[in-house]
C-alpha positions in Angstrom: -79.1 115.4 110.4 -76.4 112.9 109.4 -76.6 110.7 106.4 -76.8 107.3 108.5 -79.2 109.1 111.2 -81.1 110.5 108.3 -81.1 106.8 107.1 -82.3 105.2 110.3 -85.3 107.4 110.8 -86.4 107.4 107.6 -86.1 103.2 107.5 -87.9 102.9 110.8 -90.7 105.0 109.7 -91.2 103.1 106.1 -90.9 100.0 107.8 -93.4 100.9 110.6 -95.9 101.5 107.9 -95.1 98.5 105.6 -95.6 96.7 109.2 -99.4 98.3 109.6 -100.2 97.2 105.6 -100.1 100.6 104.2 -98.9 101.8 100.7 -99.5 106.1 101.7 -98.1 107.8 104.3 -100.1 110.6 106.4 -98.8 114.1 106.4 -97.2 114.1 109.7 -95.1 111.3 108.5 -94.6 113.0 105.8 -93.0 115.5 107.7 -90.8 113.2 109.2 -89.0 112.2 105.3 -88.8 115.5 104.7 -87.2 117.1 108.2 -84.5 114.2 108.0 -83.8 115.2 104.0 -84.1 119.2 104.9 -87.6 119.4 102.6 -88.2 122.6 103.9 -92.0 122.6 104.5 -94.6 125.0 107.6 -94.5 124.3 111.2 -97.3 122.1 112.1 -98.9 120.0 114.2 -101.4 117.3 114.6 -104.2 117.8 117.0 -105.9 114.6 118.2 -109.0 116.9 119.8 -110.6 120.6 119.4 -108.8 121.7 122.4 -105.6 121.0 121.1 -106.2 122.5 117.4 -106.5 125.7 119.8 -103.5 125.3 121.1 -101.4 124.7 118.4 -103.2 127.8 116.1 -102.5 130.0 118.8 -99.1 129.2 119.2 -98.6 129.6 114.9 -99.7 133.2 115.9 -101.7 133.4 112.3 -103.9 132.0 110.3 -103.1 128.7 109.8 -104.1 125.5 107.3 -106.1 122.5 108.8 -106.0 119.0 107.0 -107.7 115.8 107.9 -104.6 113.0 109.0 -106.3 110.1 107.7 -103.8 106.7 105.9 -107.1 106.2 104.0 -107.8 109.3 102.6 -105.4 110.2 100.0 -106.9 112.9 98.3 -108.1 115.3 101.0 -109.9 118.0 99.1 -112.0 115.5 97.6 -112.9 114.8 101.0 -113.4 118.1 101.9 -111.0 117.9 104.7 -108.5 120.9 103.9 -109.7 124.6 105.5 -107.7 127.4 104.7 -106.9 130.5 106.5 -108.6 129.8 109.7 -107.6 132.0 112.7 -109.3 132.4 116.1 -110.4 129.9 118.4 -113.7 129.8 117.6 -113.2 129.2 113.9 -110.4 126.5 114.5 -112.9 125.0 116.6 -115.7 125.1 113.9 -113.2 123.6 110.8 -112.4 121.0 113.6 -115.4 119.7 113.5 -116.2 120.1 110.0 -113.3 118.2 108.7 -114.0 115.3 111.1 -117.8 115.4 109.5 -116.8 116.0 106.1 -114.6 112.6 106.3 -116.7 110.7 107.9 -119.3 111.3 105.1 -116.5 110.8 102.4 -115.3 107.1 103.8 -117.6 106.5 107.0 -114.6 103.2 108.0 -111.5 105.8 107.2 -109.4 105.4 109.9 -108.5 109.3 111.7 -105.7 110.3 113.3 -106.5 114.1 114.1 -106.4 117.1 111.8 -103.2 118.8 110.7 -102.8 122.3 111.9 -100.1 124.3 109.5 -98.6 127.4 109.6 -100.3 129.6 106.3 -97.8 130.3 103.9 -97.6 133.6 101.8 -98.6 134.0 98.9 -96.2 133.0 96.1 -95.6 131.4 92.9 -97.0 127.7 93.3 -95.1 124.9 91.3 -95.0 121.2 92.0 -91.8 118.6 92.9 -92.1 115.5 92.6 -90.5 111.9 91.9 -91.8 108.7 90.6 -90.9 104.9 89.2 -91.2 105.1 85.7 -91.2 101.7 84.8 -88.4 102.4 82.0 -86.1 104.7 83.8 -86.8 104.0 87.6 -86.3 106.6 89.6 -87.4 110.3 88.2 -87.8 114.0 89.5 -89.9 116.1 88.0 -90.5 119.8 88.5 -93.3 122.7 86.9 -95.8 124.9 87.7 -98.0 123.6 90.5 -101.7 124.0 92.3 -105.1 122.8 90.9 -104.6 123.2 87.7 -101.3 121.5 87.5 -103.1 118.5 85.4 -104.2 120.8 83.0 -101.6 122.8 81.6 -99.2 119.9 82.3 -95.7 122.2 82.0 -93.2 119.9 83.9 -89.9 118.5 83.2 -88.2 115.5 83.8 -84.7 114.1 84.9 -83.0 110.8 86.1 -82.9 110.7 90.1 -80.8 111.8 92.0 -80.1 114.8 90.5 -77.1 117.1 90.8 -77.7 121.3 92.2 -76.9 122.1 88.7 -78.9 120.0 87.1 -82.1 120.6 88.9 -81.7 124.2 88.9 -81.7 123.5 84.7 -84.9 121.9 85.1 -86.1 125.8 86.1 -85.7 127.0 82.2 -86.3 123.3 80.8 -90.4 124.2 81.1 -92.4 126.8 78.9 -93.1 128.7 82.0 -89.5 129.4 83.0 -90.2 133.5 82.2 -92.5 133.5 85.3 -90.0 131.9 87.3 -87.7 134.9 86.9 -90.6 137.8 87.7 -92.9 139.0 85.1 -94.8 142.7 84.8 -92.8 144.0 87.5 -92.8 141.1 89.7 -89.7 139.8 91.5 -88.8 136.5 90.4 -88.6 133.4 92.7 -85.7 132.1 95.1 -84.2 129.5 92.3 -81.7 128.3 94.4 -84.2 127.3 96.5 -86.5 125.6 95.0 -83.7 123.4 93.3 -82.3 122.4 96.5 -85.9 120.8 97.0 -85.7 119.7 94.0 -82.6 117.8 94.7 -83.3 116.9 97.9 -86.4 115.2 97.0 -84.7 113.3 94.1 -82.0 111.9 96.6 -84.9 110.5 99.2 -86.1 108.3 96.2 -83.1 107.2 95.3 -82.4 106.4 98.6 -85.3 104.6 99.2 -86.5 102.3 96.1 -89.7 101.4 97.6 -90.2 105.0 97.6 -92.6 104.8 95.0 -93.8 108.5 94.6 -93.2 111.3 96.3 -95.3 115.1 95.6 -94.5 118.0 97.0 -97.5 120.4 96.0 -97.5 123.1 95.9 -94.6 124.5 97.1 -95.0 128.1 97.7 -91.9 129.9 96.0 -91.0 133.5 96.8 -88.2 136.0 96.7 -87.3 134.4 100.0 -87.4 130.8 99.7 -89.8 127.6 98.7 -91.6 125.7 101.3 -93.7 122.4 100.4 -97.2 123.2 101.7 -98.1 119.8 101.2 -96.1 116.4 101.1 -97.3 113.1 99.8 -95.4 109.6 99.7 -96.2 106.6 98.2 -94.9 103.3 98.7 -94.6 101.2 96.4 -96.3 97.5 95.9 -93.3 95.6 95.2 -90.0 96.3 93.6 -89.4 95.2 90.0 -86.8 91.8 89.7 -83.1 93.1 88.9 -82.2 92.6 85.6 -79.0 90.8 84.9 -76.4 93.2 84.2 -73.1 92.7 82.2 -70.1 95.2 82.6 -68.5 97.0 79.3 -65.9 95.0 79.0 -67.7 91.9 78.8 -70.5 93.5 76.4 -67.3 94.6 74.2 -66.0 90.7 74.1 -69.2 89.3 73.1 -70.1 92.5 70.5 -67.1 92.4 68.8 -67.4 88.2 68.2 -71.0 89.6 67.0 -70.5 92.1 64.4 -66.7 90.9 63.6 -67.1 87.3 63.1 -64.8 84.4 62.3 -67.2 81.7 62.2 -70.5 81.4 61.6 -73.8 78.3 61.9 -76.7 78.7 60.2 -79.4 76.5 62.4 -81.9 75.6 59.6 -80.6 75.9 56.7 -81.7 74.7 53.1 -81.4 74.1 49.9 -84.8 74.8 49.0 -85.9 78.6 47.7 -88.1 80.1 49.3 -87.2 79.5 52.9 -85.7 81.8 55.6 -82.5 79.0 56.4 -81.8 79.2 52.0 -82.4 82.7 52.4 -79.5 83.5 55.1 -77.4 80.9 53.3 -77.2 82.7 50.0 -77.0 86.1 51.2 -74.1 85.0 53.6 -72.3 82.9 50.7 -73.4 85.5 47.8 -72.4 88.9 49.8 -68.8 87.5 50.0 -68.3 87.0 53.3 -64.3 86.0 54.3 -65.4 83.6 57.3 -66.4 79.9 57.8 -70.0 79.5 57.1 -71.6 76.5 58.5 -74.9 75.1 57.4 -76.9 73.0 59.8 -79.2 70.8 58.9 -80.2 67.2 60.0 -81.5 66.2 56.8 -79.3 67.3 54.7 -75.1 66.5 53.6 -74.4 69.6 51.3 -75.9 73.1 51.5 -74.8 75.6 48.6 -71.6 73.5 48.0 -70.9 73.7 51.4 -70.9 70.6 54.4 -73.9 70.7 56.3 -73.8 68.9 59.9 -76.5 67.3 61.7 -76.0 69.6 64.8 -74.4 72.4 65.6 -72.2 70.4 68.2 -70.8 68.5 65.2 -69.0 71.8 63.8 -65.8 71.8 63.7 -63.6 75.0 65.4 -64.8 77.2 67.8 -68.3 78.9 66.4 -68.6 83.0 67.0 -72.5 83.6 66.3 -75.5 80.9 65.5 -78.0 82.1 63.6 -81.2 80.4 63.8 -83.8 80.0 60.7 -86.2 77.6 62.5 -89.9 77.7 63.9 -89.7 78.6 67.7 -91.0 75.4 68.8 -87.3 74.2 68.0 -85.2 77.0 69.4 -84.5 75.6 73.0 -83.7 72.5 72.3 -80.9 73.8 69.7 -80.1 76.8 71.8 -78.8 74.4 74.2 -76.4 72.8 71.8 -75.4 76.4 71.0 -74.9 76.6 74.6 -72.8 73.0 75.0 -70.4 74.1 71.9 -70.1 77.8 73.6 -71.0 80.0 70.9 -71.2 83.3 72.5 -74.0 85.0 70.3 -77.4 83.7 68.7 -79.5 85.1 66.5 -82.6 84.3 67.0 -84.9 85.0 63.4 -87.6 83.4 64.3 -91.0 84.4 65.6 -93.6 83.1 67.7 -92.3 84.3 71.1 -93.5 86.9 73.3 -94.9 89.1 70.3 -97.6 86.6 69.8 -98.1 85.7 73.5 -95.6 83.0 74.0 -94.0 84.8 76.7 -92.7 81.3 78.5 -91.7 80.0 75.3 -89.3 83.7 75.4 -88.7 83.1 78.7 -87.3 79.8 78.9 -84.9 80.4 75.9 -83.6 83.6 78.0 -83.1 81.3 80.7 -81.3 78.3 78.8 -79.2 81.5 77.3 -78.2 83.0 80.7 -77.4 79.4 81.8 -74.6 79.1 79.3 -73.8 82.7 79.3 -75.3 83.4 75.2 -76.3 86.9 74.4 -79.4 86.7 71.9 -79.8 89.1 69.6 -84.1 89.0 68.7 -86.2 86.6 68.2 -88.3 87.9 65.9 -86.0 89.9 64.0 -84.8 90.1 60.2 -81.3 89.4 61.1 -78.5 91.9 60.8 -75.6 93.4 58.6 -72.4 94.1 59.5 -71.0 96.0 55.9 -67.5 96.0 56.6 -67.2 92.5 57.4 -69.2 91.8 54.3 -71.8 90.0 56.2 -75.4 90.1 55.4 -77.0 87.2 57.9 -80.7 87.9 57.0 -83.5 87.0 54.8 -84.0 90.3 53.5 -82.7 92.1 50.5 -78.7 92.5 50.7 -76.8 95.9 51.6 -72.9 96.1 50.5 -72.4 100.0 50.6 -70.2 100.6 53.3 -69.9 103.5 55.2 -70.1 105.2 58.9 -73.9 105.7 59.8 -74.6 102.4 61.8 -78.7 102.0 62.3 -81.1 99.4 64.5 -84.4 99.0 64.2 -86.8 97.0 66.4 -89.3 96.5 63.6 -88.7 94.5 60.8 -90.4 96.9 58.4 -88.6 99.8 59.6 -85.2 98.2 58.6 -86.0 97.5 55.3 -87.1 101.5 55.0 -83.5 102.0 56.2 -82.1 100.1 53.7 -83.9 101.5 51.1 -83.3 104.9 52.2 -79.7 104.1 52.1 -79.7 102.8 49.1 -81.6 105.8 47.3 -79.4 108.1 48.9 -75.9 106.5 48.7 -75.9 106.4 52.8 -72.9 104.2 53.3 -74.0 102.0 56.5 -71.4 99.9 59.1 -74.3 98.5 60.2 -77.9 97.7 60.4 -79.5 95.5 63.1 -82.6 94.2 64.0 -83.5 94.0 67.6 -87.2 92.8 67.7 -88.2 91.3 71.0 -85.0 91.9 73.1 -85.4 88.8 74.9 -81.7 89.9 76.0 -79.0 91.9 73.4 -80.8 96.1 73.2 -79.7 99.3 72.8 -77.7 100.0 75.5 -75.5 96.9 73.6 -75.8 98.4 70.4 -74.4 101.5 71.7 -71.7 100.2 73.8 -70.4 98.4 70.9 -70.5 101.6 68.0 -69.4 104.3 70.4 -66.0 102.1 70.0 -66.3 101.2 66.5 -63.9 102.7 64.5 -65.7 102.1 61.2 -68.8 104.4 62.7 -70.1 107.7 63.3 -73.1 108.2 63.7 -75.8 106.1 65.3 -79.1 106.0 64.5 -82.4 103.8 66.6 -85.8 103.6 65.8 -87.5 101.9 69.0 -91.0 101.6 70.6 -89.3 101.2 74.0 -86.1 101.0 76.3 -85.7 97.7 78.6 -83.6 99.1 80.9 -83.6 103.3 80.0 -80.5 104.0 83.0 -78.3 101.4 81.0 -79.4 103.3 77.4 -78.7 106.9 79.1 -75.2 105.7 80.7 -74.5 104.0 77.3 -75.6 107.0 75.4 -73.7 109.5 77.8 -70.2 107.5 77.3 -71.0 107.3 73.7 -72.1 111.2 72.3 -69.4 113.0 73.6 -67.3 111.2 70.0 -70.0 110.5 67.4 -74.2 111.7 67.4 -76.6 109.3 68.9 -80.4 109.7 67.1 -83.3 108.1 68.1 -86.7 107.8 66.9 -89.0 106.8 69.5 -92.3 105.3 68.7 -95.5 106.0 70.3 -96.5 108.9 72.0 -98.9 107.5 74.3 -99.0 108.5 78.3 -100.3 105.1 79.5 -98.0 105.0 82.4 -100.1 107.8 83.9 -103.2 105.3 84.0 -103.1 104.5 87.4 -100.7 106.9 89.2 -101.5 107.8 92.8 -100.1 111.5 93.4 -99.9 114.5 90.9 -96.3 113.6 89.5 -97.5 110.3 88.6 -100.6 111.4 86.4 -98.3 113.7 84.3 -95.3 111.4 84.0 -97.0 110.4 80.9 -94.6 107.8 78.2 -93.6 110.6 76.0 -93.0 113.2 78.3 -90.5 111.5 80.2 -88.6 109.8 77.1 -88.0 113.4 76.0 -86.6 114.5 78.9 -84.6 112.1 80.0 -83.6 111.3 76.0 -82.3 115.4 76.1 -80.8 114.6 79.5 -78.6 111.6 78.1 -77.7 113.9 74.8 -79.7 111.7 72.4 -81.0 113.7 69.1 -84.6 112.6 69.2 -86.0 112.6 65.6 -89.8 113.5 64.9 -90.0 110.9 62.3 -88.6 108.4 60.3 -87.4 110.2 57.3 -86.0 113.1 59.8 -84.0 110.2 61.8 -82.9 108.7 58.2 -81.6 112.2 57.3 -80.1 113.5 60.4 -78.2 109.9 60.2 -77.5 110.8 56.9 -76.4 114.5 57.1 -74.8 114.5 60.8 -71.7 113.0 59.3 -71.1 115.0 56.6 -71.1 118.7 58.6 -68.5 120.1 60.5 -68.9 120.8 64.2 -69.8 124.3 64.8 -67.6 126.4 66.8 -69.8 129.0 68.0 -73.7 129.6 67.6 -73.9 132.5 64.5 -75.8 131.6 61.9 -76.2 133.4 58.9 -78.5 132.6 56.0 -77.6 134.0 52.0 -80.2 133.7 50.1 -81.1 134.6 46.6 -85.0 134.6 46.9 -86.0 137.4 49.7 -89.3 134.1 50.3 -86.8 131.6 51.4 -85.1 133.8 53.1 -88.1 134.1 55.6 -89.2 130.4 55.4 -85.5 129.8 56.2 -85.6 132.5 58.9 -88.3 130.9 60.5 -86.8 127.4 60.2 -83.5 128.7 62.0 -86.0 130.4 65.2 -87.8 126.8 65.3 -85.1 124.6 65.7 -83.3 126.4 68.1 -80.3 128.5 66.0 -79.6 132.1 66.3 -79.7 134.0 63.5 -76.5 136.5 64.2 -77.1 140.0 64.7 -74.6 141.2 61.5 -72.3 144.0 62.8 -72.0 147.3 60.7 -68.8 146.5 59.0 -69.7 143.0 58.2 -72.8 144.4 56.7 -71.0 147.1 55.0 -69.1 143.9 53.1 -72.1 142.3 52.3 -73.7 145.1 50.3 -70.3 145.8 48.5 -71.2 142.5 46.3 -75.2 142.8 46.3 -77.4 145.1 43.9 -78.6 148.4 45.7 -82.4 147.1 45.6 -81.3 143.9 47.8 -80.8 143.2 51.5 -77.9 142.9 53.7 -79.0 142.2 57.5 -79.7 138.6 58.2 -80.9 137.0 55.8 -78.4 138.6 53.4 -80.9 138.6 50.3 -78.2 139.0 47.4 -81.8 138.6 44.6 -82.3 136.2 42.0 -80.7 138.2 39.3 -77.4 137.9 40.4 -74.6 135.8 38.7 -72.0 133.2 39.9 -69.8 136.1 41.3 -72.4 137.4 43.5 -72.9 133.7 45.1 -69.2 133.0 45.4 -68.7 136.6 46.5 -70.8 136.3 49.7 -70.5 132.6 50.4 -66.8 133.3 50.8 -67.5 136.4 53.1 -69.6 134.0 55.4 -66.7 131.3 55.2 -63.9 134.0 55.9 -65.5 136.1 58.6 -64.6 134.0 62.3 -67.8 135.8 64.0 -69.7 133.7 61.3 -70.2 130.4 62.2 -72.4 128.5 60.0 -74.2 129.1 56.8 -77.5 128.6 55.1 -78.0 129.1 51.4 -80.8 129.5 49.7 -80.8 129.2 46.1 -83.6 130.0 43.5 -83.2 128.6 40.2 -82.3 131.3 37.4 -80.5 131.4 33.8 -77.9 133.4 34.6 -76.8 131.2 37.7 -78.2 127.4 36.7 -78.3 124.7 39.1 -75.0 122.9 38.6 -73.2 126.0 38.6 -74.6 127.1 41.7 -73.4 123.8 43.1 -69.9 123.4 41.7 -69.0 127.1 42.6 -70.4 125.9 46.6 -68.4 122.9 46.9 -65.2 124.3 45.5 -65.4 127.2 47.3 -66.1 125.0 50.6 -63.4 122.9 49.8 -60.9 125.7 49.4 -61.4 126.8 53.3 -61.5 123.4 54.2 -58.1 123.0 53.0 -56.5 126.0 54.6 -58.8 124.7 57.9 -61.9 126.6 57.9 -64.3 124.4 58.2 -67.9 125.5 58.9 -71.0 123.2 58.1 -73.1 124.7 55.5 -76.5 123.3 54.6 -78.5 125.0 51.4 -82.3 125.0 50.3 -82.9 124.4 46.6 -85.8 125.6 44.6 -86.3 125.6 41.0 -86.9 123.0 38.4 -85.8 119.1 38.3 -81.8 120.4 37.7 -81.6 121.3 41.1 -81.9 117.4 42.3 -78.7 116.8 40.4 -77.3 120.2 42.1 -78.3 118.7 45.6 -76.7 115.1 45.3 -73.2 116.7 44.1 -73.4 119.5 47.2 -73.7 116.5 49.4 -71.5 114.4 48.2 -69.2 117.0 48.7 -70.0 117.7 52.9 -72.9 120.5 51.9 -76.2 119.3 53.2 -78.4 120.4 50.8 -82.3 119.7 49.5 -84.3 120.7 46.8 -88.3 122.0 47.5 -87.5 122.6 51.1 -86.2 125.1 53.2 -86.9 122.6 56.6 -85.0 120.0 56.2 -81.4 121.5 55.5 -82.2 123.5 58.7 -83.6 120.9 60.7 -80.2 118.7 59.9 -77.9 121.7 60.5 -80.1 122.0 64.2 -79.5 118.6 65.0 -75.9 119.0 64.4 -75.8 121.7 66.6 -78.1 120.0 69.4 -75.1 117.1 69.1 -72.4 119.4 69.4 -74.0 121.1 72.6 -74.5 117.7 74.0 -70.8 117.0 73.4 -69.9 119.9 75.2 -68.4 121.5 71.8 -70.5 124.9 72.7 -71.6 126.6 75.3 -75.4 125.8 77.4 -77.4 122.7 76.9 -79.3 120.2 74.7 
């Protein structure tokens, strides 16, 4: 069928039923969506008497499925109006008349239409597609392992709608089921090409159709042959969200850069007296030495930290690049407009009191006075932001000078102070850190735009409890990881959004499920937790890209080399498979009672030589292409030694331009702390008492590197 026949049918049909007040279509319409979109899915037909239920089994030639056509029964096993394998005319007479009893019992009003006769499909592997609105990404597909008992083991995968051939046939190995996809115990595997195409095909009918608000194909029946959708439901939705205002990147650039790289800047509130928020701003602006006009504004007041205070914002001289606002809410409008009448392109709104409490219009109608003038807000409710390089430090909060390339939001308050402690501790030089509270308008997507082109960062790191608009974040993030790492750690692991879903897909499109998905999908790092999002931050900069996916582990304690070993299988590395000769020049530097293989156990015994010895072989040897060192804390090779005979050695190959990222596990006593900070500080990612995290780091890496099509396969 052609794309604008396709179209038309499909329109007519979803209007017709919006026109008769109904939200689910019945299966023959059903069948309608998915003949126009090439669903493939059984012969069938609906019988409107006993007669013609005959009819139409004899013609199938078989024994066929019958199904009550009701637009008020949606669940029809529940109903018991589904009868399998029926053949002959006197049993299609008898499940006839059964279904038509067994619905009238379930919903005596129900309105029916006939009962569905079906061809019966073979026997096959049963999976489920589907699509639905997720209320943060829109339009989804999702795919897994189908029939009744699809709710229980929950295996299904998620992508962005509409989805690509390729892509959905990826979503075939994305679940833990994959293996039985591809024939298990001397079982043929299924036709993957086939169940794809309905995967995409599905996919593009939603995005086709927005107030398509769920669609489930299950189970399709897949087999050597092909996959055929036994059953089809669609959903319609309510009512379609409100657009949200959209800004291209050229105009989000313009109004980012006047942000974070500011000429001029108003504080709205501010005072002379300690202890307030608007003194608070003022001194950390004056005191962290920022270059640019600072502005006080305050009605009461002449002089604010030696500097000329003005009754309203309006009364500044010059043109103004960001407002930031140290008042109760109950003021904000009414100085938000005069922000607006001196056209100052960015506020940033402190304050809170808005929607977090409940005073959603009082949000609302500073959003509105904002997109009146054309203001981008960054909060309310927010601690303010940094911008290091510009020496700016517009908060209340403790000041951060130590400039560097990891830039970092938060949407929490607390959070970002945990970030700049973190930072501190560790020496983590920051571009940026930026609170994002409410995100009445200025989010990630923003955030993202703006550091994918800032030349001061490079790496980006986001703790959030949600995404406003999650297509804007993924097309932000997708322009954004193929030059620097994007990690996020997402909040809240809930599957509210499955609450009241109306098909299959719906109830197992739970929150989490789909952010991780769809967060893999876009190339995003998702961090388990806060100190793992801190330290991938941290560490991502500092490695190398790997070049190829052989990882080999030298360790001088055979127990780290397993908890290493295991670390390496659970974040996704491949430990090499050492070739004979390579292991023949391992053992040519370790003691006949140690281990060459992988891990290459050199003992703890063994002096400087024997550390510098190997690490160099791993370094030198092309088919290696990262290392992982495990040291254990001896006499005869002490902490610092260990550490200065790594870095220089590193060093060396990174100055004739072998560079490999190398991450090393720590154990002994407090010397190896030292030992760590000087590895690191010299680009090897290294911890004491843990063999995780140096692994965990060097898997992220890789997971970024995949994602930014540096290696081979996916995220």
């Amino acid at each position: 069928m052609m794309a604008e026949d396709r179209e038309l049918t499909v329109r007519s049909l979803l209007d017709a039923v919006r026109a008769e007040g109904r939200a689910a279509l019945t299966a023959p319409e059903g069948k309608v969506l998915a003949d126009a979109y090439g669903i493939a899915v059984p012969g069938e037909e609906l019988a409107t008497d006993v007669d013609e239920a005959v009819a139409y089994a004899a013609r199938f030639g078989g024994p066929v499925v019958m199904k009550i056509v009701s637009p008020d029964i949606l669940h029809k096993t529940d109903a018991g109006g589904v009868v399998v394998g029926v053949e002959g005319a006197s049993d299609v007479r008898a499940a006839f008349c059964r279904i038509i009893e067994n619905a009238r019992a379930y919903d005596a009003n129900a309105r029916i239409e006939g009962v569905q006769v079906q061809e019966l499909l073979p026997q096959g592997q049963e999976v489920i597609v589907g699509a639905v609105t997720d209320p943060t990404f829109g339009k989804i597909v999702a795919f897994g392992l189908g029939g009744v008992l699809v709710e229980v083991f929950k295996d299904v995968t998620f992508r962005l709608a509409p989805v690509s051939a390729d892509e959905a046939l990826s979503m075939l190995d994305s679940i833990r089921s994959a293996e039985i996809l591809r024939g298990v115990r001397g079982q043929a595997g299924v036709d993957r090409w086939a169940i794809a195409e309905q995967i995409r095909r599905v996919s593009q009918l939603i995005a086709d159709f927005p107030e398509i608000a769920e669609v489930d194909l299950n189970p399709v029946i897949a087999t050597p042959q092909g996959a055929v959708a036994a059953d089809i439901r669609v959903i319609l939705a309510e009512k379609q969200p409100p657009p949200r205002r959209k800004y291209t990147r050229a105009e989000i650039l313009i109004s980012m850069r006047r942000l974070m790289e500011p000429a001029s800047v108003a504080v709205i509130g501010a005072s002379n007296e300690q202890g307030k928020i608007g003194n608070s701003v003022m001194r950390n602006l004056v005191d962290g030495g920022f270059a640019g006009e600072i502005h006080p504004v305050n009605p009461k007041a002449d002089d604010i930290l030696g500097r000329k205070a003005y009754k309203s914002v309006t009364d500044v001289p010059g043109e103004v690049d960001v407002a930031v606002f140290a008042i109760p809410a109950k003021f904000v409008a009414s100085a938000l407009e005069e922000v607006g009448r001196k056209n100052i392109p960015n506020a940033v709104l402190i304050p809170s009191g808005f929607a977090e409490t409940g005073e959603v219009a009082l949000q609302d109608e500073i959003v509105a006075i904002a997109e009146r003038y054309g203001i981008r807000l960054l909060g309310p409710n927010i601690y303010g932001y940094y911008s290091t390089w510009q020496d700016l430090c517009a908060t209340f909060c403790t000041p951060y000078d130590v400039k560097g390339g990891v830039a970092l939001t938060s949407q929490s308050g607390g959070i970002g102070m945990a970030i700049l402690g973190f930072a501190r501790t560790t020496k983590t030089g920051v571009s940026a850190i930026v609170g994002l509270g409410n995100k009445s308008d200025l989010d990630e997507d923003d955030l993202l735009t703006w550091f994918g082109e800032d030349p001061h960062t490079d790496c980006i790191a986001m703790h959030l409890e949600d995404l406003k608009d999650g297509r804007a974040f993924v097309e932000a993030a997708r322009a954004t990881v193929p030059k620097k790492p994007v990690v996020v750690l997402k909040a809240g692991r809930t599957a509210a959004g499955a609450k009241a879903a109306g098909s299959h897909t719906g109830a197992l499109a739970g929150d989490d499920a789909v952010y991780d998905d769809i967060l893999k999908q876009a190339g995003v790092i998702r961090a388990p937790g806060l100190n793992d999002m801190l330290e991938y931050a941290r560490g991502l900069p500092v490695l190398p890209a790997p070049k190829g996916d052989n990882v080999v582990i030298i360790t001088g304690a055979g127990g780290s080399g397993v908890l290493l070993s295991d670390a390496v299988t659970d974040n996704g590395l491949t430990l090499m498979e050492i070739p004979p000769d390579l292991d023949e020049a391992f053992r040519k530097f370790i003691p006949p009672f140690g281990a060459a293989g992988n891990p290459v156990d050199i003992t703890g015994g063994e002096p400087p030589s024997t550390y510098e010895a190997t690490i160099r072989l791993g370094l030198e040897d092309p088919r290696i292409h990262a290392l992982v060192l495990g040291y254990w804390h001896t006499i005869v090779t002490p902490p610092m030694v260990f550490a200065e005979l790594t870095a220089r050695v590193v060093a060396e190959f990174r100055e004739r331009g072998i560079e490999k990222p190398v991450v090393a596990s720590l154990a002994g006593d407090v010397e190896v702390e030292e030992a760590c900070q000087y590895l690191y500080e010299r680009g090897v990612v290294a911890y004491p008492y843990t063999t995780e995290k140096p692994v965990a780091v060097l898997g992220a890496k890789y997971r970024w590197a995949r994602a930014a099509g540096l290696l081979g396969g996916g995220s």
